[in-house]
N, CA, C, O and CB atoms as a CASP TS submission, in Angstrom:
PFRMAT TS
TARGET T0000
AUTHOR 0000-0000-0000
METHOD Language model
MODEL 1
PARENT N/A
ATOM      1  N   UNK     1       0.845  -1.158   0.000  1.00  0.00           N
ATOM      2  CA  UNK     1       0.000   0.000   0.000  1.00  0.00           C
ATOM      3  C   UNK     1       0.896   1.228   0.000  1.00  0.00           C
ATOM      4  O   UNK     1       1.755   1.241   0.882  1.00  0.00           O
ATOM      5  CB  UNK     1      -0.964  -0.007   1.209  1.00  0.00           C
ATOM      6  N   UNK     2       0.847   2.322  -0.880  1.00  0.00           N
ATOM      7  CA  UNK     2       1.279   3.537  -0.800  1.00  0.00           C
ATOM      8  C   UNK     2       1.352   4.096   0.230  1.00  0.00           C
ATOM      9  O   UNK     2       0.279   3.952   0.814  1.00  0.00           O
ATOM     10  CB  UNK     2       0.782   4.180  -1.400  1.00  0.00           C
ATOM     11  N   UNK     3       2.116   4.737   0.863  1.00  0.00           N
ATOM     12  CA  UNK     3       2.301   5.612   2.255  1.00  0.00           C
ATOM     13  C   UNK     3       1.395   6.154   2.468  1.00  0.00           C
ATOM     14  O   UNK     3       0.872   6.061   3.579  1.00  0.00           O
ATOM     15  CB  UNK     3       3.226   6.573   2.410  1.00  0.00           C
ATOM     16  N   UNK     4       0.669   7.219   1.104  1.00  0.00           N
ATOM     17  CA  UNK     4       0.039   8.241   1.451  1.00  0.00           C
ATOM     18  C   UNK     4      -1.427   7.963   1.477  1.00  0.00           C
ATOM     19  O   UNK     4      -2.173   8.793   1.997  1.00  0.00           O
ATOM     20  CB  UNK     4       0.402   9.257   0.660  1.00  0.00           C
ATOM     21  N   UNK     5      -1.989   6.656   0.860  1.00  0.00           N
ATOM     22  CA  UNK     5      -3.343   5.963   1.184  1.00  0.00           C
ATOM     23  C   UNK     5      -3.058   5.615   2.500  1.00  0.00           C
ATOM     24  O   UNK     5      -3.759   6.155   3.356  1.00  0.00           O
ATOM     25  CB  UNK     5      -3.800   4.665   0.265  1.00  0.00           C
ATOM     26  N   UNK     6      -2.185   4.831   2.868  1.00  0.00           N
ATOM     27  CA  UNK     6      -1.887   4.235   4.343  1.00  0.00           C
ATOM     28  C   UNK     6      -2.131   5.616   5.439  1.00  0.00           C
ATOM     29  O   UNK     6      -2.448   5.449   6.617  1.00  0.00           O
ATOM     30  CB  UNK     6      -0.019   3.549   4.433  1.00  0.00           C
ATOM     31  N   UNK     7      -1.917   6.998   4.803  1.00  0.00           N
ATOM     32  CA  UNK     7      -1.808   7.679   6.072  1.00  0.00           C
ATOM     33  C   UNK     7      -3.075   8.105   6.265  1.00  0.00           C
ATOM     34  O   UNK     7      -3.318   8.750   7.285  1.00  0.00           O
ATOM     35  CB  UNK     7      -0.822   8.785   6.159  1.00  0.00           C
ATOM     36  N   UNK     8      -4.216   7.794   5.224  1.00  0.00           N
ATOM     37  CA  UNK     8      -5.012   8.939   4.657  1.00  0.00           C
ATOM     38  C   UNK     8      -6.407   8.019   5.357  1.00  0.00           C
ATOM     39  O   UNK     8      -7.444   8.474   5.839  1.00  0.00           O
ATOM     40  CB  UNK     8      -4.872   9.301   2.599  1.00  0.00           C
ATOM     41  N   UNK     9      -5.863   6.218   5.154  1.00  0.00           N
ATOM     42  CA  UNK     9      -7.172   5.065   5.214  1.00  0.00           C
ATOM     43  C   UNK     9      -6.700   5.501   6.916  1.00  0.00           C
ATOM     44  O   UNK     9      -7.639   6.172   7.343  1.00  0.00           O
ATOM     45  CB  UNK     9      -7.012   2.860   4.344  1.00  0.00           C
ATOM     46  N   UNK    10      -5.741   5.383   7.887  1.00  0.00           N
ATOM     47  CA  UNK    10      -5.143   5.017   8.931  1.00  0.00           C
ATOM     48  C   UNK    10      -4.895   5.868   9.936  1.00  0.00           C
ATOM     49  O   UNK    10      -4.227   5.668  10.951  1.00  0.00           O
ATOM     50  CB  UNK    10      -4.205   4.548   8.632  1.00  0.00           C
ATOM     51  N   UNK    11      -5.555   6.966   9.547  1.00  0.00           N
ATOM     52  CA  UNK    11      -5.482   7.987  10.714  1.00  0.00           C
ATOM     53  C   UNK    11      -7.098   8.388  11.329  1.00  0.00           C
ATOM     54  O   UNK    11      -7.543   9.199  12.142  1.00  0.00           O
ATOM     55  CB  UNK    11      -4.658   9.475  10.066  1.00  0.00           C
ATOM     56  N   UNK    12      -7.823   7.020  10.183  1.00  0.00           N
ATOM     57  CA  UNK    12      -8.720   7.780  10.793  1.00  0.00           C
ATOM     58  C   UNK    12      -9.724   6.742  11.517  1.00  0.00           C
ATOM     59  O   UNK    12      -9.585   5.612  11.049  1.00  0.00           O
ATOM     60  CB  UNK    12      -9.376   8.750   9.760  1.00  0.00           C
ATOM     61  N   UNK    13     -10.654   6.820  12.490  1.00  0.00           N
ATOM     62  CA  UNK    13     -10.976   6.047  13.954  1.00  0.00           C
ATOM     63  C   UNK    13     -11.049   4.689  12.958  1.00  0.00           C
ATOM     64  O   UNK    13     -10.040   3.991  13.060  1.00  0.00           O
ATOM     65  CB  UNK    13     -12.728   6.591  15.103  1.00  0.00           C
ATOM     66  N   UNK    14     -11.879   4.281  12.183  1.00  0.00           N
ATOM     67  CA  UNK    14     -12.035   2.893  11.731  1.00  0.00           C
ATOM     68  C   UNK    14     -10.699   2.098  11.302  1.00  0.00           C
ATOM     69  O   UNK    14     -10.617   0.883  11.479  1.00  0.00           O
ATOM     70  CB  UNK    14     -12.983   2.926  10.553  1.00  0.00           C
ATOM     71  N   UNK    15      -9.383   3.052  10.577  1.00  0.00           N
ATOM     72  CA  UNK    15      -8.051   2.538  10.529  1.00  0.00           C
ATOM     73  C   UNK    15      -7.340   2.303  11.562  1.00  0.00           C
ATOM     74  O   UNK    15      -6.356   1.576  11.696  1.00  0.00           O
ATOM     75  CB  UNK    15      -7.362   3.196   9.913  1.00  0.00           C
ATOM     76  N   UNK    16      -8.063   3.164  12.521  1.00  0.00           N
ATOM     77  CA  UNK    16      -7.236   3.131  13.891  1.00  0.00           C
ATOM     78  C   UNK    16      -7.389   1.395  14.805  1.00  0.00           C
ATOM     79  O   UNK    16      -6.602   0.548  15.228  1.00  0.00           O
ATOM     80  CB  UNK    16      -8.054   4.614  15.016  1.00  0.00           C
ATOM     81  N   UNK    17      -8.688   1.559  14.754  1.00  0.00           N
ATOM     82  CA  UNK    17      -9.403   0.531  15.431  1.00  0.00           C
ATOM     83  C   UNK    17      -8.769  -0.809  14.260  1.00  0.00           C
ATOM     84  O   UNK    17      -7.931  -1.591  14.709  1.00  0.00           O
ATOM     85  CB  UNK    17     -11.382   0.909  15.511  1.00  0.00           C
ATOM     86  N   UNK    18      -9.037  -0.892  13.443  1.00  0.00           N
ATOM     87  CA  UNK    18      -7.733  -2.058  12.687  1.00  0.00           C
ATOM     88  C   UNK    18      -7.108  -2.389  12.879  1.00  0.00           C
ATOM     89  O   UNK    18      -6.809  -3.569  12.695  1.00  0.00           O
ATOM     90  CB  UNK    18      -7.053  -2.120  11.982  1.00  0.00           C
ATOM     91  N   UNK    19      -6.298  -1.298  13.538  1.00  0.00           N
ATOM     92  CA  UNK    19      -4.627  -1.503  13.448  1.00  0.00           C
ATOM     93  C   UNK    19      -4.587  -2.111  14.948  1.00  0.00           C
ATOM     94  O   UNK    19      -4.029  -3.160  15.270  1.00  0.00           O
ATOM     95  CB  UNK    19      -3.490   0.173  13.174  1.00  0.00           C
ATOM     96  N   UNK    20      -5.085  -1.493  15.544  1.00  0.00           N
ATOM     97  CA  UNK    20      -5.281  -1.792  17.361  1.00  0.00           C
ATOM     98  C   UNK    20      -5.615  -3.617  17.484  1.00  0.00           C
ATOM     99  O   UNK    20      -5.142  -4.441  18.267  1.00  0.00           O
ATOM    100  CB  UNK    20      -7.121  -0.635  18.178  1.00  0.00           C
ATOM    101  N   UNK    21      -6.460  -3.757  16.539  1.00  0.00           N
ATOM    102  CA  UNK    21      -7.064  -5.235  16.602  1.00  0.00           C
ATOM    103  C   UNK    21      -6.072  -5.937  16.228  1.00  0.00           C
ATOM    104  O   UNK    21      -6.164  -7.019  16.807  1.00  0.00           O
ATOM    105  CB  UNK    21      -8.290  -5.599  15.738  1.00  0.00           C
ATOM    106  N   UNK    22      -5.024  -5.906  15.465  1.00  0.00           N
ATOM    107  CA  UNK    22      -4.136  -6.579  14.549  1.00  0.00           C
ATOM    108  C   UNK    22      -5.072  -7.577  13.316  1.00  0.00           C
ATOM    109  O   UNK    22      -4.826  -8.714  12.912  1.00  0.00           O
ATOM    110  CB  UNK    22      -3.076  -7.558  15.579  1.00  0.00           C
ATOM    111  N   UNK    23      -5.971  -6.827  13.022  1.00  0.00           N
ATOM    112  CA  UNK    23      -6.787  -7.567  11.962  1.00  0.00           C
ATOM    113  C   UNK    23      -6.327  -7.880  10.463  1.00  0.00           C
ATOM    114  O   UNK    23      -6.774  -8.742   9.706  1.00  0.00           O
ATOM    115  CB  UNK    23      -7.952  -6.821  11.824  1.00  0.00           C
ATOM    116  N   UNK    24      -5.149  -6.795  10.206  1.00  0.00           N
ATOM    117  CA  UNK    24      -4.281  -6.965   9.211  1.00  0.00           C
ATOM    118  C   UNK    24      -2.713  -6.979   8.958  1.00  0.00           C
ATOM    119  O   UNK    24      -1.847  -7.093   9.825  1.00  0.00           O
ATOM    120  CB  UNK    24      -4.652  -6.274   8.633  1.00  0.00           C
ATOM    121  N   UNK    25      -2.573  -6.872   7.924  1.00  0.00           N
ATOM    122  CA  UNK    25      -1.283  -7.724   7.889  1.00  0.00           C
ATOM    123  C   UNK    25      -0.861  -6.226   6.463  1.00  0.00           C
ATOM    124  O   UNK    25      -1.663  -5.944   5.573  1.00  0.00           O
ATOM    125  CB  UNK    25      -1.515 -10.081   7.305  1.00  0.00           C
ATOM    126  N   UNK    26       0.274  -5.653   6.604  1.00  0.00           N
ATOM    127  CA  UNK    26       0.185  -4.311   5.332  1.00  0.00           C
ATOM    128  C   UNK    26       1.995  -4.188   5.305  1.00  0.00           C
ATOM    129  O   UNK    26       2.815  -4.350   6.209  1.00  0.00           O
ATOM    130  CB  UNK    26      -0.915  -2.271   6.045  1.00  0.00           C
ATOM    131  N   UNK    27       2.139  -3.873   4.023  1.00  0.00           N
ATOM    132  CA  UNK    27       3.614  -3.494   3.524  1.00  0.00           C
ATOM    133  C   UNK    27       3.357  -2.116   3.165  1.00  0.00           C
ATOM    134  O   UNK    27       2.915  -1.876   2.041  1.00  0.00           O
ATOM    135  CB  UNK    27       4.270  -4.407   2.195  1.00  0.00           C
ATOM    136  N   UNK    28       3.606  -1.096   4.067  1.00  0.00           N
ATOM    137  CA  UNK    28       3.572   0.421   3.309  1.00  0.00           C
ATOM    138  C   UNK    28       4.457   0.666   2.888  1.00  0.00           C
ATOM    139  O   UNK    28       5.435   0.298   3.539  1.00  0.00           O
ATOM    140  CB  UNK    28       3.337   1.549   3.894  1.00  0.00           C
ATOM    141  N   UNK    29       4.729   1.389   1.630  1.00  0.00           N
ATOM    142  CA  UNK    29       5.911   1.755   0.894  1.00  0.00           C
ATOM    143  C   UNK    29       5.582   2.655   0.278  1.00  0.00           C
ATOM    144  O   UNK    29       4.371   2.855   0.181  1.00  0.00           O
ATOM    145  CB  UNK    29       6.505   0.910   0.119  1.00  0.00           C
ATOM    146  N   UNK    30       6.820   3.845  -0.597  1.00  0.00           N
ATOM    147  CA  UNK    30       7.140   4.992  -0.505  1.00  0.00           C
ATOM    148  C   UNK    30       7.786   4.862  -2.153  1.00  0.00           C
ATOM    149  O   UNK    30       9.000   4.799  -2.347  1.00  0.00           O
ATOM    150  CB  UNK    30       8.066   5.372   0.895  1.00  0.00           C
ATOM    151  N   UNK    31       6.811   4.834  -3.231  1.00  0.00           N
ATOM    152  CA  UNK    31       7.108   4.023  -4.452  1.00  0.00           C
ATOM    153  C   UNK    31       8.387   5.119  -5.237  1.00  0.00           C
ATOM    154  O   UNK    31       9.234   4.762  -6.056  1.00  0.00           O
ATOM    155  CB  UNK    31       5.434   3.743  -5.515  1.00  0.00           C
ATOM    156  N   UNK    32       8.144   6.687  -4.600  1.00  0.00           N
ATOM    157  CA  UNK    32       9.143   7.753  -5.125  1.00  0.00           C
ATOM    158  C   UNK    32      10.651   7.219  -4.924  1.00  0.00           C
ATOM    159  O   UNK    32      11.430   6.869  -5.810  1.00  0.00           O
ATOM    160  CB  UNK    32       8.932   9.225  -4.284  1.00  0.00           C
ATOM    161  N   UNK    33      10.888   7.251  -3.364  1.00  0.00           N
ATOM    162  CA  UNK    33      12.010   6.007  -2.670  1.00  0.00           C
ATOM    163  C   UNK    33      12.090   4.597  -3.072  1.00  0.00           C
ATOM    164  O   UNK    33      13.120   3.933  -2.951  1.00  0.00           O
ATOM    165  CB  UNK    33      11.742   5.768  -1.195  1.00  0.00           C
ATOM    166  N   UNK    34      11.407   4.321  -3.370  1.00  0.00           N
ATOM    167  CA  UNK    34      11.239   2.709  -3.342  1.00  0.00           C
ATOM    168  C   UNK    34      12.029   2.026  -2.623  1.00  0.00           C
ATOM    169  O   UNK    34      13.056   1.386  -2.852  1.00  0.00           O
ATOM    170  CB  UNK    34      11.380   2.080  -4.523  1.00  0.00           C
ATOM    171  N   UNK    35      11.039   2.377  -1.168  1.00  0.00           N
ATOM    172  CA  UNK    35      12.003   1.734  -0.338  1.00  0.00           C
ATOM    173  C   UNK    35      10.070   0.972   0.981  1.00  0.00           C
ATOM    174  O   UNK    35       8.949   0.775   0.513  1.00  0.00           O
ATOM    175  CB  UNK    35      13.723   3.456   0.573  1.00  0.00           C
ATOM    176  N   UNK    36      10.362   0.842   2.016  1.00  0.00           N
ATOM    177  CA  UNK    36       9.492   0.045   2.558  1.00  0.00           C
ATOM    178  C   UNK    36       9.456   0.714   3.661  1.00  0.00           C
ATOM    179  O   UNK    36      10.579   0.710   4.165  1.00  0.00           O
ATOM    180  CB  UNK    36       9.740  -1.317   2.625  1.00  0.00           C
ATOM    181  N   UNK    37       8.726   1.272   4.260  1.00  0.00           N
ATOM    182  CA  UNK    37       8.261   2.559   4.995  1.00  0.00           C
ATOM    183  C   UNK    37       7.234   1.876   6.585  1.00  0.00           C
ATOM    184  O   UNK    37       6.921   2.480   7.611  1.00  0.00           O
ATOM    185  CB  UNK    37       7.066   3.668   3.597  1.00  0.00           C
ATOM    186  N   UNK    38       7.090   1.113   6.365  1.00  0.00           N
ATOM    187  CA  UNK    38       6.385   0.171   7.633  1.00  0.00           C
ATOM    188  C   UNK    38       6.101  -1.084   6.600  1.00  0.00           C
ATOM    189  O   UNK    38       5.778  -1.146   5.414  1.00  0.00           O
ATOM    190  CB  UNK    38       4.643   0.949   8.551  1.00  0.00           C
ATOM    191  N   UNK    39       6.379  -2.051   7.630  1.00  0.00           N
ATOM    192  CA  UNK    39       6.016  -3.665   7.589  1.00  0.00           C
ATOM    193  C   UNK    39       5.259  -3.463   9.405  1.00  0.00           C
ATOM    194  O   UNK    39       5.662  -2.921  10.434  1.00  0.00           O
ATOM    195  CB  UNK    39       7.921  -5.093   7.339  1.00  0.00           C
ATOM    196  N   UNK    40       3.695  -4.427   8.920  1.00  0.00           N
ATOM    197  CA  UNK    40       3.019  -4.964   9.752  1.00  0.00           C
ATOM    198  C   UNK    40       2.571  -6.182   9.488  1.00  0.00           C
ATOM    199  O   UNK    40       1.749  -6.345   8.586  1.00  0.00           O
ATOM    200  CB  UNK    40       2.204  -4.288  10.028  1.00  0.00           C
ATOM    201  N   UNK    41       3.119  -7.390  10.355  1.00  0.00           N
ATOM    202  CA  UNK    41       2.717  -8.702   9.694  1.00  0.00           C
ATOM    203  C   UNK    41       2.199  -9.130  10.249  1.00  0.00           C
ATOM    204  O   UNK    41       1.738 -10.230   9.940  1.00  0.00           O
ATOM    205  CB  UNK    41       3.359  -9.545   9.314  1.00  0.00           C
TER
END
């Protein structure tokens, strides 16, 4: 997932509550860098 969807889906209460649950599993990355910006597995 792009950084900037990741910041945009994830800041807000329903991304929050996701992330809190560990309901998913996400590779954010930074495709300008192309580099890997958070791993959550």
């Amino acid at each position: 997932m792009k950084e900037k969807v990741y910041i945009k889906i994830f800041t807000e209460i329903i991304g929050k509550i996701l992330l809190k649950k560990n309901r998913l599993r996400l590779v954010v990355f930074n495709p300008k860098q192309e580099v890997i910006v958070q791993w959550i597995p």
